[in-house]
N, C-alpha and C positions, 0 to 999 in steps of 0.2 A: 278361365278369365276371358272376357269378352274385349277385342281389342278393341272394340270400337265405346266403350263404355266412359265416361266421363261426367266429373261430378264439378259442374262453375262453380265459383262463388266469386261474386262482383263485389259485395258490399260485406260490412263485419257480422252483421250479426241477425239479417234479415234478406235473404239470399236464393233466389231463384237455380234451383237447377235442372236438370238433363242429363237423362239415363239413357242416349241412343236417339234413334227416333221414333222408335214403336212406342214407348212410352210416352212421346208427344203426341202422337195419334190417340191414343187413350186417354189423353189432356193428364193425364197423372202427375202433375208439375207439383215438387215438395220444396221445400226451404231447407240449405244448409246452412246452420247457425255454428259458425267458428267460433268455440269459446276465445275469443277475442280480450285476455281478461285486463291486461295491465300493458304498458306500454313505456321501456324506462329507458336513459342512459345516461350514466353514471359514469364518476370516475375509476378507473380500476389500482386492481390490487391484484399484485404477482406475486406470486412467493418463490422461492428457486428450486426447490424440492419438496413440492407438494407428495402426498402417502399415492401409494399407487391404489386404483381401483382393486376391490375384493371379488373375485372367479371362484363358484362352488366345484369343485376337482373331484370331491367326493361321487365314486361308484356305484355305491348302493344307494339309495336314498331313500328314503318312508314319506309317504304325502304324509302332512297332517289336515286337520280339521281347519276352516276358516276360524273358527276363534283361536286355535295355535296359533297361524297365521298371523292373526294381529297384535298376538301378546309379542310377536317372536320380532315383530316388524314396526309395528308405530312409533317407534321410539327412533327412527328412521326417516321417518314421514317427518312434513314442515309446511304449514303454514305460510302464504307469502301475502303483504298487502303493500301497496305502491299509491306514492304521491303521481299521480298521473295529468301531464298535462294538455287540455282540453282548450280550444276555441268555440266560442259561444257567438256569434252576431260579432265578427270582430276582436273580441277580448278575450286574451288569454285569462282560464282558469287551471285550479286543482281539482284534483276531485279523485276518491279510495277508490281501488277498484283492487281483488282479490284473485288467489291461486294457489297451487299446489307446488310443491318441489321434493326430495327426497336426497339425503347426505351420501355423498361416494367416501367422503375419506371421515377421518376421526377427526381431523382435523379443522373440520367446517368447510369442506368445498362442494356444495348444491347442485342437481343439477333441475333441471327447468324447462319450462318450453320461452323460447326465445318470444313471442304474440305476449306471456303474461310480462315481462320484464321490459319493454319496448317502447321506448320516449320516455322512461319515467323521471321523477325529480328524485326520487327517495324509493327507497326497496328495504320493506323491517321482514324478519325473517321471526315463527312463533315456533316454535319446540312442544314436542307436546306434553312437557313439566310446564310450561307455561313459559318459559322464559324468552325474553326478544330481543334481536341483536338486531342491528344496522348488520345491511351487507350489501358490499362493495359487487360490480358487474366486472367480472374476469375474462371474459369473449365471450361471445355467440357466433353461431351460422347458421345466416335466417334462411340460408336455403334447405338447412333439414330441422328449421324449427326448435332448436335447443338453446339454451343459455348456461354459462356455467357461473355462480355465485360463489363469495368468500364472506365466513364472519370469522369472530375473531373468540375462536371457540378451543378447548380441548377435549377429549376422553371422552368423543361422542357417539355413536353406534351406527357405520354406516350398511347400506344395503349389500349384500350379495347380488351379484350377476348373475343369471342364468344364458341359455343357449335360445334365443328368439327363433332358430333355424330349426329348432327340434317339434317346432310349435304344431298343434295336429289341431283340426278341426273339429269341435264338442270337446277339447279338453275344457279341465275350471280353470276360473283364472279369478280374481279377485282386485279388485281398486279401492284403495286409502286418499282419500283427501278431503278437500273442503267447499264441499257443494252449497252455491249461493253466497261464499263467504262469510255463513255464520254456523251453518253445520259444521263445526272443523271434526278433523280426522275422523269420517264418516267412513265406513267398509262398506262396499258393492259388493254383487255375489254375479256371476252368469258365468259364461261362454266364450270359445275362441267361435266367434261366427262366421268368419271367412281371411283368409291369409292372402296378402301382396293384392291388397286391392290399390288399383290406380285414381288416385283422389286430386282433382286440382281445387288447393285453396286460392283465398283472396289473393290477388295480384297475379295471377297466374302460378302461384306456386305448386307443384306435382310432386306429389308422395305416393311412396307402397306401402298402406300403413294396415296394422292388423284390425279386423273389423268386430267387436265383441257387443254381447247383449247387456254388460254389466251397467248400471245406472252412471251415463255420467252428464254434469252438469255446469253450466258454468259457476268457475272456482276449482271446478275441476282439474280443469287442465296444468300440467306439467307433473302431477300427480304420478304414482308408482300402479302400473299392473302389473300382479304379483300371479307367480303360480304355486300349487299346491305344498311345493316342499321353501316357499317364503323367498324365490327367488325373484329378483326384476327380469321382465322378459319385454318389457313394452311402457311409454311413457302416454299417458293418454293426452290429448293437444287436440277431438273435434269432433261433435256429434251433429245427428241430422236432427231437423226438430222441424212442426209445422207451423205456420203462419194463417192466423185468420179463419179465414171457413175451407182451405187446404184440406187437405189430406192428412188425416190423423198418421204420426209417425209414433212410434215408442223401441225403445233399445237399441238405437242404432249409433252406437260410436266407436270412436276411433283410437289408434295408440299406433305410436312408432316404434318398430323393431329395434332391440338395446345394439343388436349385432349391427345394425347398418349405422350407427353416431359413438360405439364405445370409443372405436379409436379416435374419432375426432374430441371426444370428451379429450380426453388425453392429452392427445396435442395442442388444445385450449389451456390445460392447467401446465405442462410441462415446457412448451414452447412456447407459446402466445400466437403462432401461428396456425393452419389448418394446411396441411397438403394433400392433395387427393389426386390421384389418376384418372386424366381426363383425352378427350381425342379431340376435343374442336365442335361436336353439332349439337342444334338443337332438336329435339323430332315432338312430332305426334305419334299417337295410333292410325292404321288406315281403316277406315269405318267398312263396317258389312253393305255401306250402298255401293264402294269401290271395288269391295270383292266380288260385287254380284257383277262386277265389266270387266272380270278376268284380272283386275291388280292383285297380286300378290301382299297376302297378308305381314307387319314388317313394322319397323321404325319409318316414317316417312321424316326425312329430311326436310326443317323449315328454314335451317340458317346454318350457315358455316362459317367458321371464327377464319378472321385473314390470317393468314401465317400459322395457322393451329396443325397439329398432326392430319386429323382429315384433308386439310386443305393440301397440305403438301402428297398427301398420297392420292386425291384428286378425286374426292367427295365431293357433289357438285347439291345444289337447295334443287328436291324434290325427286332425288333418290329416293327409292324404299331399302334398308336395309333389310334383309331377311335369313342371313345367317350368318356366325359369328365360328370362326374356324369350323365350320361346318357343320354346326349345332344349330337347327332353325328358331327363329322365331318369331312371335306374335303378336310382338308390341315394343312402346317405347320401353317399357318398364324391364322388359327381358333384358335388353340392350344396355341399361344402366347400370342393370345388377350385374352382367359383364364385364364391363369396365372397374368398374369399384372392386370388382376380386382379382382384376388384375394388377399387376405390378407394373411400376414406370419403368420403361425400356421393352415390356415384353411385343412381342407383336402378334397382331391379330388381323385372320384375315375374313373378310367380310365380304361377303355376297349381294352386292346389289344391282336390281333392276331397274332400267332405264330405258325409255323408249321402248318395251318391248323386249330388250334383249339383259342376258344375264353376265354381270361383269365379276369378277373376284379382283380384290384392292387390300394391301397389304397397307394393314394401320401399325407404324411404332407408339404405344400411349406413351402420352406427353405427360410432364409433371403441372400441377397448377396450387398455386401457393396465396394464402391471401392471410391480411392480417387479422386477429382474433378479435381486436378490438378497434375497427377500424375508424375514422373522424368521422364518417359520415353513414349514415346506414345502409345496408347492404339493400337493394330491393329487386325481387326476383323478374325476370324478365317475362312479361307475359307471352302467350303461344301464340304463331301466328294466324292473325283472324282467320275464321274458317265458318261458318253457318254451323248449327245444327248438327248438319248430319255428315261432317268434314269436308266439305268443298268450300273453295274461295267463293268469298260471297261478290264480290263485283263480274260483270259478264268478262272482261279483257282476261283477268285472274282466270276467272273458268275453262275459258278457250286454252290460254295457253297450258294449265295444269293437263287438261284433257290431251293439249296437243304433243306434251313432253312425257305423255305415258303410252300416246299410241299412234305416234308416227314412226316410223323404221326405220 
């Protein structure tokens, strides 16, 4: 993984981005098209003892065939189309707009990418007997892109879980949904084509999401990638696509690891809360123009929460962290998956450089708790501006970032 690597998207659905800088020297500039598909919120529906998710346990296992597959699985898959509401020249409208979802329990509880279900008026939910329920918005967390839905269903067939950490590169993997929003429950076929790639969506949103050749398309999104033996391993939520006389792209999307949202699925249906283990920063990557001046490759520090565990262990904006109890590493993404494996109260100590010199800073992770279904939308904070090729883009910014890496 290249730390210095980064995919913008400014806009929904028509999206310039930037692979480094050498790929701007090549002018090689492509479009990331965020299947972007529906936009809802709704009133919700709790239940007190929702079914718990399904875990394949089983030791031996036999792949089958993609047509297995989808006998074994569609009946799992779901359709989603949403009253979506739109501003035109001032005036509020409606207007369809489609997506994919897939059942956790027997009981009707969906799960989603949070982009398809997002400002909607109405959320109908299709089975693929044909049948269509109204369903209620149960929480989402728009910062890993999920949503969880409820209908008002019994004895229905949900998905098994599989282990997303097991996931090897050139395994198959397979995608069920509804591309375009009128191909419903269509099967893709491809590739796991690269693993924990660092992706920033719209609004500055940053995901490690699995990167596969399998066809996916808007309507897509929130859809099931399956592997061989009919397990979910990956939600798909965002493909590249080209714009105009661009650069022809094909097969390049996206899915989010089950392992990095099962538990928070959970804590959606079970709590209505979301808690997750957190230390206080926000970072970047440091770019290969930084490392070629001796910085140290790393999380680079853009903001530190007041009163957060970093702050108190005296994490200061444009450290580079670069190793975590003494494990190095290479990026922000390393440093996330960190945290999120740890436990609150554990402590961790971290390695950062500053000025020039290397400090070691003992982090206790803090707890961070938000509501599932909160009154107003969650919207992810974007990164701090930076040009290109990761340098502050105003001259005053530049000096001092230079001055606070290499003065002694």
């Amino acid at each position: 993984m290249k730390s210095n690597q980064t995919v913008s998207v400014q806009e929904q659905n028509n999206t310039r981005i930037y692979a480094g800088r050498k790929s701007l020297r090549r002018s090689a500039v492509i479009l990331l098209a965020v299947l972007l598909l529906c936009c809802v919120g709704v009133s919700p529906a709790f239940a007190e003892q929702p079914q718990a998710l399904t875990y394949n346990t089983l030791q031996d296992k036999t792949p089958m065939s993609p047509a297995e597959v989808y006998a074994a699985t569609v009946n799992s898959t779901v359709g989603i189309t949403t009253s979506v509401k739109t501003n035109i020249y001032g005036y509020e409208t409606l207007a369809a707009a489609s997506g994919s979802g897939f059942l956790v329990t027997s009981d009707g509880y969906i799960l989603t990418n949070y982009h398809v279900v997002e400002n909607s008026k109405s959320i109908t939910v299709t089975l693929f007997d044909g049948s269509s329920y109204e369903a209620e918005l149960i929480g989402y967390d728009a910062s890993n892109d999920i949503a969880v839905l409820k209908i008002d269903a019994e004895g229905l067939t949900p998905v098994t879980f599989g282990d997303s950490d097991e996931l090897a590169v050139g395994q198959e993997v397979l995608a069920i949904g509804n591309p375009l929003g009128e191909l419903t429950f269509s099967l893709t076929r491809g590739i796991i084509s690269a693993l924990n790639r660092d992706i920033t969506l719209s609004g500055g949103l940053r995901m490690r999401l699995i990167q596969t050749d399998c066809a996916i398309n808007s309507g897509n999104s929130g859809g099931a990638l399956f592997n061989l033996y009919g397990e979910v391993i990956g939600i798909t939520n965002a493909k590249y696509s080209a714009s105009g006389a661009q650069t022809s792209v094909d097969n390049i999307g996206f899915a989010i690891p089950v392992n990095a949202v099962a538990d928070i699925v959970e804590q959606i249906m079970t709590k209505g809360q979301i808690s997750t283990p957190y230390i206080g920063v926000t970072v970047n990557n440091v770019s290969s123009d930084l490392t070629a001046y001796g910085i140290p490759a790393g999380a680079h520090v853009g903001e530190v929460v007041e009163g957060s565990p970093a702050a108190e262990a005296g994490i200061l904006p444009r450290d580079i962290i670069t190793a975590v109890n003494g494990t190095p590493i290479s990026g922000s993404g390393e440093l996330a998956d960190l945290i999120h494996a740890s436990a609150v109260g554990d402590e961790l100590v971290l390695s950062i450089y500053r000025q020039g010199e290397t400090l070691e800073l003992s982090v206790t992770v803090g707890e961070k708790v938000k509501d599932a279904l909160p009154e107003e939308a969650e919207t992810a904070a974007p990164p701090e501006p930076q040009g290109t090729d990761g340098l502050p883009q105003d001259q005053e910014s530049l000096e001092e970032f230079f001055e606070h890496f290499f003065t002694p």
